[in-house]
N, C-alpha and C positions, 0 to 999 in steps of 0.2 A: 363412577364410584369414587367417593371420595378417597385421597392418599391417607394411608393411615401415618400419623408422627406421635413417636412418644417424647416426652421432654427429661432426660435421665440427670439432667444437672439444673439444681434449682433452690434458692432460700429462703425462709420464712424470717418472722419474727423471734423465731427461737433462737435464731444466731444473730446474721448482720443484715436480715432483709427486711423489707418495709411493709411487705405483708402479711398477714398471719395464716396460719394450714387451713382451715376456713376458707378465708379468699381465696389462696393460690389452688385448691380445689375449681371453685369457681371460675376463675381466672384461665384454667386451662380447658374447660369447657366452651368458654369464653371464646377461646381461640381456637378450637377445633379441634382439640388433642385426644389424642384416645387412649392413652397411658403417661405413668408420672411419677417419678423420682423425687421424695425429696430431698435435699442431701444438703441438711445443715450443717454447719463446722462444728466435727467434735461431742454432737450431741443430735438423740435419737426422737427427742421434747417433744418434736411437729407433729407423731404418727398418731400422739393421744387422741387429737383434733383428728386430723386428715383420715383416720382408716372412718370414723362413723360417716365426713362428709363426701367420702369417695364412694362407699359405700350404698349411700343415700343417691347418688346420684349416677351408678353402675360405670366407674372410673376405674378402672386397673390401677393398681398401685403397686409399687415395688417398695421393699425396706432401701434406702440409701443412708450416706454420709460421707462425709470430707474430713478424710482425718490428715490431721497437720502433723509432717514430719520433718527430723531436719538430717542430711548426707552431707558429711564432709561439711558442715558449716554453714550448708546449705536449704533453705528451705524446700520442701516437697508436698505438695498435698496427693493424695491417696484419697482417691472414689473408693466405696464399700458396696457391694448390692446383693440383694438376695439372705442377708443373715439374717436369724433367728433376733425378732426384735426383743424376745425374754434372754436372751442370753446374757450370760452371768458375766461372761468374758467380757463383751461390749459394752458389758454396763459399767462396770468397775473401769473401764479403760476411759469412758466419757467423764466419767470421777473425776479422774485424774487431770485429764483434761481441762474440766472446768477451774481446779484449783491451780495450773497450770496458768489458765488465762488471766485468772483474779492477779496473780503474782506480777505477769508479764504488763498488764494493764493497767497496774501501779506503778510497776518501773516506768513506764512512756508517759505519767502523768508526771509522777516526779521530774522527769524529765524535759517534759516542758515546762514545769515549771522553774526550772535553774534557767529556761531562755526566756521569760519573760510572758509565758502565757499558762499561766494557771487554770484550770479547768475545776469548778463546782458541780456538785450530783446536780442542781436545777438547770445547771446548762446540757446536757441530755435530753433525748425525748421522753416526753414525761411515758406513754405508752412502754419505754423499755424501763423506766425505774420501778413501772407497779410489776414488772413481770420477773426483776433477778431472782428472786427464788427460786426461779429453775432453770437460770441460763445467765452468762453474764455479759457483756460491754465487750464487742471488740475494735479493731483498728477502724472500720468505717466509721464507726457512732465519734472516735474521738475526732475526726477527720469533720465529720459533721458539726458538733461541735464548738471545731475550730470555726468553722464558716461561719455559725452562729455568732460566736464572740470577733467577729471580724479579725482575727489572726490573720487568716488567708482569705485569698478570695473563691475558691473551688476544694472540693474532697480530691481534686487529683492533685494541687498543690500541694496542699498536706503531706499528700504521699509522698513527692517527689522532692520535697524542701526539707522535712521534718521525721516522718513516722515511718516511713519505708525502711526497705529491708538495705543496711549500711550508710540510711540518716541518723544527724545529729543524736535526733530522742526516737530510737530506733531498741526494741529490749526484747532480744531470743526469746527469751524466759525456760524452763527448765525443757530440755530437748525430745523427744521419741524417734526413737530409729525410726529406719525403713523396715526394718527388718524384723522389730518385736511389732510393729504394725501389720504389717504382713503373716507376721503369725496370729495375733489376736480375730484377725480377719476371716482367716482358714479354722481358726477353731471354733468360732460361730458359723462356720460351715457357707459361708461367705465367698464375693469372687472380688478380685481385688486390682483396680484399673491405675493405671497412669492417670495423671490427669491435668487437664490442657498441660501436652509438652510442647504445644505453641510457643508458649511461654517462657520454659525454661531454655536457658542463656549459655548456661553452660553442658560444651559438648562433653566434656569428660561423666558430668553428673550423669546425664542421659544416658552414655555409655555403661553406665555401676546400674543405670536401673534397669535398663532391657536386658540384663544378664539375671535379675531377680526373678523372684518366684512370683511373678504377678500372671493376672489370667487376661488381659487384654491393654489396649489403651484410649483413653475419649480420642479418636480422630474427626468429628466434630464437634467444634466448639465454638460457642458465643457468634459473632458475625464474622469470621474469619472466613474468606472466598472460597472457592474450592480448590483452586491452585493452592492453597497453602495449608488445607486440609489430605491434600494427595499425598505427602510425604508417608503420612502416621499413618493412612489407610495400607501404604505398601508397608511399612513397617508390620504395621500388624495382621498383612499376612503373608510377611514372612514369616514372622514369628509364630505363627498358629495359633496369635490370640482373639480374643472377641474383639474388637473395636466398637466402642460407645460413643453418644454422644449427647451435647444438652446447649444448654444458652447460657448458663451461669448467671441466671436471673436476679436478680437482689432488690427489683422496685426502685424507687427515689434514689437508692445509693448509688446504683449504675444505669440513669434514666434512661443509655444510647441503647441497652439491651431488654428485650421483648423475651416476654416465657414463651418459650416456642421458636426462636432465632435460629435455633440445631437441634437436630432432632436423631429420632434410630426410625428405620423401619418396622415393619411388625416381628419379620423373621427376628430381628436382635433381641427385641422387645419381647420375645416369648422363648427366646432361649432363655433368659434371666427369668421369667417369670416359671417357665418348667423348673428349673435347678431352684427356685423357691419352693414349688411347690412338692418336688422330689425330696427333697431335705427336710422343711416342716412345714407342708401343707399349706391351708390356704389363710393368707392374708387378711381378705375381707369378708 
């Protein structure tokens, strides 16, 4: 019998991925998955698509998202699962969001342009210029871009010389707790995960967040081995949270990772999917 994997961490073209809710349906079919998150930045845009093509094609879905937060100065992204995709909370909060991004993603253009590389609407993929009306521009597209206009020569240059978090043309833009996050979360009736703390750097942050009201953490993520997925697995059950997991799939933007690199089993995958359906019913 085959191993069931669900893929809980995943992007479309509604945020910074290179494929649209459409495809990445397909795509994870594709690959053999039999459940699927998908959790754009800050907005819910993908489920329009995805619930008829998941639907059509008898693919478990869960509501997800990545909501960007910043602790002490610090950047923090927060998984969302299981909430009320009507909900008034989440909607108003992705609002805010987006005007958030437009703001932050002018500061970073302004910004390079005081260093000599100026960025025009036709240097963007034309596919993300016909779509802003319901989502907008973030750090990877201007990373790309850059590659375009030969600035750099790679999207991870960009990041690491230029746009990244404490470069040059580097711009917060206006902040969200952990904490008003975490509530907005809980009151669309939502569960609310750490996410990849592979990643995060700093032990003190880490320390402020596993004292929060969060309800698990991604202990797998993207291609990271399992010796370095062990840590957050004991983490989280010490803590007596859920631990999740995904690929953080993005397409083109991040070619090295595959939808489906990490996965949950079924048991995790239908706890989130029960607590959907206990809360507000079914999905698809």
């Amino acid at each position: 019998m085959e191993e069931f994997r669900a893929d809980l961490h995943c992007h479309t073209t509604c945020s910074d991925g290179t494929v649209t809710p459409q495809q990445i349906i397909q795509l994870a079919l594709d690959r053999g998955l039999q459940g699927l998150s998908i959790t754009d930045h800050d907005t819910i845009a993908a489920y329009k698509e995805a619930i008829p093509a998941a639907q059509a094609n008898n693919l478990p879905l869960i509501s997800g998202i990545e909501l960007s937060a910043v602790h002490r100065e610090t950047s923090v992204h927060i998984l969302a699962y299981s909430f009320s995709l009507a909900s008034s909370a989440i909607e108003k909060f992705c609002q805010r969001h987006h005007y958030r991004r437009e703001m932050r993603n002018q500061a970073v253009l302004d910004l390079l342009a005081t260093q000599g590389m100026p960025l025009l609407p036709e240097d963007f993929p034309p596919d993300l210029l016909s779509s802003l009306s319901n989502r907008s521009i973030g750090r990877p597209h201007i990373a790309w871009a850059m590659v375009k206009k030969g600035y750099v020569l790679s999207i991870q240059q960009a990041f690491h010389e230029y746009i990244g978090e404490g470069k040059p043309c580097y711009a917060p833009g206006i902040p969200f707790s952990v904490e008003e996050t975490l509530e907005i979360i809980h009151q669309a009736k939502g569960l609310a995960i750490i996410a990849h703390p592979h990643l995060i750097e700093k032990v003190g942050i880490l320390r402020d967040l596993l004292e929060m009201n969060f309800d698990g953490i991604e202990g797998y993520y993207a291609r990271f081995p399992p010796s370095a997925n062990e840590r957050w697995l004991k983490v989280g059950a010490r803590k007596g949270w859920l631990v999740t997991g995904g690929s953080d799939f993005h397409g083109e933007i991040k070619p090295s990772i595959s939808l489906g690199n990490s996965w949950v089993n079924q048991e995790t995958f239908n706890i989130l999917l029960q607590h959907f359906q206990n809360n507000h019913g079914s999905l698809i």
